[in-house]
N, C-alpha and C positions, 0 to 999 in steps of 0.2 A: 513423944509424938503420938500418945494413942489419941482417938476420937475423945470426943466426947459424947458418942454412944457408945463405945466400950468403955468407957471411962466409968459408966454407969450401970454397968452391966454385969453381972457375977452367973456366968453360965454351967452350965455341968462340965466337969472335967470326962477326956473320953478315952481312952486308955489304946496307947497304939496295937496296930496290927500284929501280932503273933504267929507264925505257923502258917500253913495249909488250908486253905479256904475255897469253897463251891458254893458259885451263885448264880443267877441268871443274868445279874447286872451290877457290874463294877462300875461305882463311879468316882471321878479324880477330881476334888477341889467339894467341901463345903459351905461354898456360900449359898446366897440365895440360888443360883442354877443349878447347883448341884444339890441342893435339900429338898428344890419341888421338883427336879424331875424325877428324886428317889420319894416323893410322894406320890409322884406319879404313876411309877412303874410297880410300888406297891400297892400300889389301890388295885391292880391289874393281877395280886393276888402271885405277884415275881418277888425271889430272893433279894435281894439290894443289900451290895457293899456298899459305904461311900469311905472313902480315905483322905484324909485333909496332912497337907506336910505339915502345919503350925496347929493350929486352934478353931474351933466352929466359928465363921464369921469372922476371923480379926483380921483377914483380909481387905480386898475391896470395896466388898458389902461392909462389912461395919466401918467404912470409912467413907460412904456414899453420902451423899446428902439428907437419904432417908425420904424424898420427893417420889411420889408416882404419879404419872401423868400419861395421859394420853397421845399426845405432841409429841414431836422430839425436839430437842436442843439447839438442831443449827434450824428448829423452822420447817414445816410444810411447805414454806412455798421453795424453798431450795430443794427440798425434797422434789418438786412436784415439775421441776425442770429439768428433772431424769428420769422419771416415771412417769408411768401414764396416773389417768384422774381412778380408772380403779385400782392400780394396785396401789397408791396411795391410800387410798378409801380403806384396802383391807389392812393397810398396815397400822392404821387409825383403830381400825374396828376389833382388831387382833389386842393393840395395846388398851385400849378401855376395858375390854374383856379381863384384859392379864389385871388391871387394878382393882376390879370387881371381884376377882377370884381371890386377887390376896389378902382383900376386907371379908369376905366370904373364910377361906380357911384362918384369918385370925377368930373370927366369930366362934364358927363349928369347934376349933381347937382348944379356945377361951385363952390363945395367945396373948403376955402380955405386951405387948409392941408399941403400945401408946399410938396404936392406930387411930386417925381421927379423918372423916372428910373436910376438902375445905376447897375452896376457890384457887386458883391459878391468874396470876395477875403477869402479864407480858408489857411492857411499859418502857418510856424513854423522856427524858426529859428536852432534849436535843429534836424541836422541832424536826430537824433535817428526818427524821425517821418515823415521820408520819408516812410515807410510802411506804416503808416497811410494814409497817403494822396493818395497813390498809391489803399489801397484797397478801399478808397472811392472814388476815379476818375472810379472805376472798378464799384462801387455799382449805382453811378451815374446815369452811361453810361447802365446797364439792367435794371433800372429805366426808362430809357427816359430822363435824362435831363443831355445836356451835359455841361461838366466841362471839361475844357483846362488846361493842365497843364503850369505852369509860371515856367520858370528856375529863375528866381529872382525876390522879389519884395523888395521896400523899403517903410517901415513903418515909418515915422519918422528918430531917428535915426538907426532905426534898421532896418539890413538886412534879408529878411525871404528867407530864400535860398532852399525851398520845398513850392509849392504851387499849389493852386486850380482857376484859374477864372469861376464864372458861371456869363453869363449874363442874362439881361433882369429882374434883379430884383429890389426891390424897395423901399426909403426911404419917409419918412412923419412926420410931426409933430404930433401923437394920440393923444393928448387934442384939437388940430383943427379938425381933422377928424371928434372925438366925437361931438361936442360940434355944428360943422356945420350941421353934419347929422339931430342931435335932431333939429336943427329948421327946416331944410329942412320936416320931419318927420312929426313937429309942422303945418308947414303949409298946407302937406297935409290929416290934420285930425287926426292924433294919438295923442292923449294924453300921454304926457309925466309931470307925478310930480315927481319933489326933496324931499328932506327932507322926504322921506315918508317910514321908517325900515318897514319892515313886522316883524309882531308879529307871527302871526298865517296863517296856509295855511292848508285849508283841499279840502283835494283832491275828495271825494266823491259827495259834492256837488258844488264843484267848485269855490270855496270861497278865496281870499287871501286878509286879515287884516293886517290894522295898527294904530297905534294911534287914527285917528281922521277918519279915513272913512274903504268902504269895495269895492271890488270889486268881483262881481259872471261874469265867463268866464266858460266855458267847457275846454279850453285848458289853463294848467299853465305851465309857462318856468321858470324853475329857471336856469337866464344867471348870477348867482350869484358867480361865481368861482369856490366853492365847493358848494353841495346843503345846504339849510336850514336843522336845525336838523338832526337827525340821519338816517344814507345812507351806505350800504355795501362796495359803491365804495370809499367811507374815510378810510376804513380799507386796502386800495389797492393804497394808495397815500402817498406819502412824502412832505409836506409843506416846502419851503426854504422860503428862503431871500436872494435876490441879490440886490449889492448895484452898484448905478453909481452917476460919478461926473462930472461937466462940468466945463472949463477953457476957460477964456475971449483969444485972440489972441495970442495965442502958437506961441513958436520961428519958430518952423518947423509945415509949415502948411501938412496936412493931404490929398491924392487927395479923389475924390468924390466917395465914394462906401460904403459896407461894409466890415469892416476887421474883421476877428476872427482870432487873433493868440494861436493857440491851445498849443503850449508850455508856454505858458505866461498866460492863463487862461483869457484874455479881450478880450472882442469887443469894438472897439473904430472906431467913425462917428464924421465928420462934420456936424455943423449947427449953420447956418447964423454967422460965424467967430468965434466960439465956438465949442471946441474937447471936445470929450463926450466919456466918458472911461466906461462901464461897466464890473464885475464880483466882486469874493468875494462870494460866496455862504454858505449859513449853514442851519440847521433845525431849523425852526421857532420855539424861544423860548430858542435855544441851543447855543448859538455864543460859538467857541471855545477861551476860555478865556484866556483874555490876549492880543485881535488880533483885531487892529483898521480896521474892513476892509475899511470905506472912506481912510482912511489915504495911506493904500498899495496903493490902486489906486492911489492917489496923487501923490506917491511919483513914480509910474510908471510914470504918465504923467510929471513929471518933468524929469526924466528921458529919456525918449524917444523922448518929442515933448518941453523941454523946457516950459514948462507950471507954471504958477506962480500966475496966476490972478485968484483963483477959486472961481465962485459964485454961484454954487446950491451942493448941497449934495440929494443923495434920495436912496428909495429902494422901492423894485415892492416885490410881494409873488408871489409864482408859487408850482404849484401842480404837483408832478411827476408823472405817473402811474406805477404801476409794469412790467406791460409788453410792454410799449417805446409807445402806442396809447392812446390817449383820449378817455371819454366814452363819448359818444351821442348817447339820445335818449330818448326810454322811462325808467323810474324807474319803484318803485314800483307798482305804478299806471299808465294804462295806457295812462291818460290825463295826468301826470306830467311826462313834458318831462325837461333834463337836460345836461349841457354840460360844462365839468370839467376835467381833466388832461393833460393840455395842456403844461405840462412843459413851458420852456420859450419862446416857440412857439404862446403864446397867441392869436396875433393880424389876424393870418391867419387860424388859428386853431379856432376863436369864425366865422370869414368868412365860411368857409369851414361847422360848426354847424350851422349857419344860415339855410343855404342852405337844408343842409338834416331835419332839424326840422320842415322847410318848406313842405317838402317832408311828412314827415310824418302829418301834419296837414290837409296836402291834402289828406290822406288816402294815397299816397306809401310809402310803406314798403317796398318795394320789391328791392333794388337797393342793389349792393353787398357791396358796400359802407358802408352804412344803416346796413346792417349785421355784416359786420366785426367792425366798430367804435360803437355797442349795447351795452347801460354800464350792461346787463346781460349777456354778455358773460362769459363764462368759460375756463382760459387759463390757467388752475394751474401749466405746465410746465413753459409755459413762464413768469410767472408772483413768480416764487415760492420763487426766490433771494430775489426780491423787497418787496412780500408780506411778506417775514420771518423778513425782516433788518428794514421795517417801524414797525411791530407790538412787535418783541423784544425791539426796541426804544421808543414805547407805556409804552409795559411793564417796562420798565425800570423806566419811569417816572412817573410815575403812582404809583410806589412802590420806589424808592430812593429818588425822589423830598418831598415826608412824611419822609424819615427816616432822611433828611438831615437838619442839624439846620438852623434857622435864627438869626437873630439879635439878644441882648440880650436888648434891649429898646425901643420906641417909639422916645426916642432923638436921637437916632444913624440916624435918616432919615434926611439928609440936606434939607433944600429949594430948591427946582426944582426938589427932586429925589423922588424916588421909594424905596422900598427894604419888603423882605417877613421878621415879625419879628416875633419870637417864645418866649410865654408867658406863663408860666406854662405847656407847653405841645400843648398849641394851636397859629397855624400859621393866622396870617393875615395879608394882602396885604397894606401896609401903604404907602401914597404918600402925601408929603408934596409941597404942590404950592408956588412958590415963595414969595408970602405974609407971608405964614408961615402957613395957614389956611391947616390943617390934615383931608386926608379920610381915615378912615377905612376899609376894604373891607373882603369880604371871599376870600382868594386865590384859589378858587374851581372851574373852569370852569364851567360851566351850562350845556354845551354838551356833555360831558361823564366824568366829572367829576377829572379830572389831574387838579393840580397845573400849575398857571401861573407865569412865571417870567421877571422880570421886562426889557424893553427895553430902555437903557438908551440913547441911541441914538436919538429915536423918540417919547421918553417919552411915552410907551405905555405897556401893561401887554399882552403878548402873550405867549397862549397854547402850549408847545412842542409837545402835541399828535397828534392836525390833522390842525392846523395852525389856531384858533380862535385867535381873536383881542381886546384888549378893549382899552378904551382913559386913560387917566392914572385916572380919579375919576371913574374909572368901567361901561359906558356906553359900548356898545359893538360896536365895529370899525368895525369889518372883521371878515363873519360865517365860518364855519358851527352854533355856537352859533346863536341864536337868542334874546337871553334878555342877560343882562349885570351881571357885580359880584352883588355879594349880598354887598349891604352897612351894616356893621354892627352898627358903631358910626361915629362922627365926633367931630372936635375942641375939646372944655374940655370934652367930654365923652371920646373922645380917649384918652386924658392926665389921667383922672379917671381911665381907663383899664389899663393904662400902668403902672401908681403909683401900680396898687392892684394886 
């Protein structure tokens, strides 16, 4: 399941946290948000921790699409029916910025990223969304950034006969991006360790813990996707899963840009003789059953680009916000700063957080930016759809994933698989490893306590509630969780529970 930008990628190894450590700024998670805001914060001439629980980049980021753009994803003009026409404008102005900046430090840094600019193509084949296109060349254009309308373009084999060009935007490899940056980072002065989960993070005295060391900073960032533990903006978010595939030398090559075809539900990009199909989306935890999403893709890009040779499969998480902006800034406390709902805008949306967390570590506050992207805002108009449709889907799972049975054995779990089984009344997470060797698990979340269900795709046990992760023997992958399922038995104690 890796990318195929890490798949390509051989980055420095970084050796985890040790001992006792002072800094002026700890920060949690190495992707792209957390490597340019500790460029940020070191350019300003400040210590920088940053601490990553896995590997530089093999997160999110290196699972991104690798697209940066100025736009976002669901559309300007949905944006632009819950914000006013300026602060659309600056959110525009903020994201062209952040793609300039990060063509700008691949330059200065001599990053190898495969950074390239190139056109943004928005398109549909499906007459019916010639309005669409029309009110978003309209939202655009009182934005500030213009979008030309295309009487034809050809995608493949497909004709998209309604479209958008914006140029000046830009494609990259994100596990290079990453992976360059950190050393660039590395060399001058920031520490950066792998391998190193936070445990614990206490904000009062400035403190973030892990296994084997600690770090005391005044300023903590959790560049962690969603925050650590529990956080009101997880109440205000929807966790997906988007999948994307990549195909060796397609019959019909693809020209150099980026394509969204919005009736067809993909983005699809070249790279280095390789078409890269993304979409497929659902609730982390929820696939609707039944429904291969690699496979749709596949068989789109057989379909379209004559594609046949396919060698990565993958999927990225993304957090949606209720009211179409990301929260940046401060939380509860006002040394833990955070930056989280960036839908699948990630890579310019953690740019864009960089920058203002910057801001505010320097003491300004004061930028309208800063205000309007505060993840204490209060927007209960705009936010009232998303906040009802993510926490009835809480609720739901919370209370029908208990009522709902599981297996009736401990042998019903094949080798290599998962499955929740129900034993006298009580459910647990059982996963069988190829060997044959059985873990146990509490199927409980740790973070607010919903059942997890089994991902058979990536072998993994994912929360429906607020998109927590574990590895399939119950480590924890991906927070807001911070410690892993609870192991109950293993090997014959599990065959003992399940006999009795």
């Amino acid at each position: 399941m890796d990318s195929l930008w890490i798949d390509r990628t051989s980055g420095m190894a970084h050796s985890p946290l040790s001992g006792d450590v002072e800094a002026d700024v700890v920060i949690i998670g190495a992707g792209i948000t957390g490597l340019m805001c500790a460029l940020q914060a070191s350019a300003s001439g400040r210590r920088v921790v940053v601490l990553e629980a896995a590997e530089v980049g093999g997160a999110n980021t290196g699972r991104s699409t690798g697209n940066l753009y100025a736009t976002v994803s669901g559309g300007l003009a949905k944006l632009r029916e819950k914000w006013s026409a300026e602060q659309v404008q600056a959110v525009v102005a903020a994201r062209l910025a952040a793609v300039r900046h990060i063509a700008a430090v691949c330059e200065r840094m001599e990053l190898a990223a495969d950074l390239v600019l190139c056109p943004m193509h928005i398109g549909a084949s499906d007459p019916e969304w010639e309005e669409w296109i029309e009110r978003e060349r309209a939202a655009c254009a009182e934005a500030g950034l213009h979008a030309e309308r295309e009487a034809s373009l050809q995608v493949g084999r497909r004709a998209v006969t309604t479209a958008l060009r914006i140029d000046d935007q830009a494609q990259c490899n994100p596990h290079r991006l990453a992976t360059g940056l950190a050393l660039a980072l590395r060399q001058a002065g920031v520490c950066i360790h792998a391998s190193s989960p936070v445990t614990m993070v206490d904000a009062n005295p400035g403190c973030v813990q892990t296994a084997l060391g600690r770090v005391r900073a005044p300023w903590i960032v959790m560049a962690t996707h969603s925050p650590l533990g529990f956080n009101l903006v997880q109440a205000e978010m929807k966790p997906l899963r988007e999948y994307a595939v990549s195909a060796r030398d397609p019959e019909v090559s693809l020209s150099a840009g980026i394509h969204w075809l919005k009736d067809a539900g993909r983005s699809v990009r070249s790279y280095g003789g390789r078409l890269v199909v993304v979409g497929g989306k659902h609730v982390t935890g929820a696939p609707e059953p039944g429904i291969d999403y690699p496979g749709q893709l596949q068989a789109f890009a057989r379909e379209v680009f004559g594609a046949s040779d396919f060698d990565h499969v993958w999927s990225a998480q993304q957090f949606e916000s209720a009211d179409g902006l990301p929260y940046i800034g401060r939380s509860a406390h006002d040394n833990v700063l955070i930056a989280t709902g960036f839908g699948a805008d990630g890579l310019v949306w953690g740019t864009v957080a960089a920058q203002l967390l910057g801001e505010l570590i320097d003491g300004r506050d004061e930028s309208d930016l800063v205000q309007l992207l505060r993840p204490r805002r209060f927007t209960p108009v705009k936010s009232a759809r998303g906040w009802a449709s993510e926490n009835a889907s809480v609720v739901r799972h919370f209370v029908g994933d208990r009522l709902r049975r599981g297996e009736a054995r401990f042998s019903d779990v094949p080798a290599g698989s998962g499955r929740i089984v129900e034993i006298e009344g009580s459910k647990y997470a059982v996963y069988r490893n190829d060997a044959g060797r059985v873990h146990v698990l509490s199927p409980v979340c740790p973070h607010l306590k919903c059942l997890v269900a089994w991902n058979a795709l990536e072998s993994t046990w994912d929360c429906p509630c607020h998109g927590s992760r574990f590895h399939a023997d119950g480590r924890v992958l991906e927070g807001p969780a911070a410690s892993g399922l609870d192991c109950v038995s293993r090997d014959g104690e599990a065959e003992v529970l399940a006999s009795g």
